[in-house]
C-alpha positions in Angstrom: 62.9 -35.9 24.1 66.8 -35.6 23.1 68.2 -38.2 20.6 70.8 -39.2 23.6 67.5 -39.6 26.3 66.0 -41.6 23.2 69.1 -44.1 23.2 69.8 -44.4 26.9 66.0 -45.5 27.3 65.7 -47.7 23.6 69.2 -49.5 24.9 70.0 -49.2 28.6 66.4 -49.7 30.1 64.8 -51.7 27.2 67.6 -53.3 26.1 65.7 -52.8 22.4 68.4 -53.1 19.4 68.3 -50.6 16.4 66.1 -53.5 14.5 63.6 -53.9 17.1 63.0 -50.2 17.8 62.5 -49.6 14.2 60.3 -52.7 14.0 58.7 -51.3 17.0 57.7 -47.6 15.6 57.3 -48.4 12.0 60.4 -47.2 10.6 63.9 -47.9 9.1 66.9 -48.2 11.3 68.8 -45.3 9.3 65.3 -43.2 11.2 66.5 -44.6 14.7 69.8 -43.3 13.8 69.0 -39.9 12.8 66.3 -39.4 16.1 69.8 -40.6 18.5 71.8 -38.1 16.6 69.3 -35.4 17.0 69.4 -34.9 13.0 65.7 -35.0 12.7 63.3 -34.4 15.4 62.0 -37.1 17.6 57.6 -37.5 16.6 56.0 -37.0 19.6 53.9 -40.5 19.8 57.3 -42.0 19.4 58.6 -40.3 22.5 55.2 -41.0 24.2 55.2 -44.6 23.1 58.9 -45.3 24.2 58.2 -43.9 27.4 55.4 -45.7 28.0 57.3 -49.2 26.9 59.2 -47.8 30.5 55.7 -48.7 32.7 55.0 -52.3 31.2 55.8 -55.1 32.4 58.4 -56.9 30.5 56.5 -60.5 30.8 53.6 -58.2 29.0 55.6 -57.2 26.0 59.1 -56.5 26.2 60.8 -59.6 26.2 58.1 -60.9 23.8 58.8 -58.3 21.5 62.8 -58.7 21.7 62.7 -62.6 21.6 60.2 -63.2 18.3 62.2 -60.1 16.5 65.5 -62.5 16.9 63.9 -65.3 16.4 62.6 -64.3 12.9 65.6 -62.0 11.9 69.0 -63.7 14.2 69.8 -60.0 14.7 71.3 -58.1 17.2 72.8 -54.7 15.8 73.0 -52.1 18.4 
């Protein structure tokens, strides 16, 4: 997975900030930032897992996910 096929799926289909993806695979944002610029290499469970985010449900996680992350942190950096 390409840092720019990373992005398009974190932010147009998920509509996951840089917080919440981070949050999401146990990183820092500054990480997010690097896989999107393709200055280090994408892990592959992170590709696997971001893909997979694509076939649930967003009543099963999703919007769950994105709504307690704001709700804790009042974030929204993109």
């Amino acid at each position: 997975m390409t840092g720019a096929e990373f992005r398009k799926i974190r932010l147009d289909r998920l509509g996951f900030t840089l917080a919440e993806a981070a949050v999401m695979f146990g990183c820092d944002e500054r990480t997010v930032k690097r896989w999107q610029a393709d200055a280090v290499r994408i892990p592959g469970s992170v590709a696997l897992a971001l893909t997979a985010l694509l076939f649930i449900d967003e009543n099963e996680m999703a919007l769950p996910l994105r709504s307690s992350w704001r709700d804790i942190h009042g974030t929204e950096s993109r």
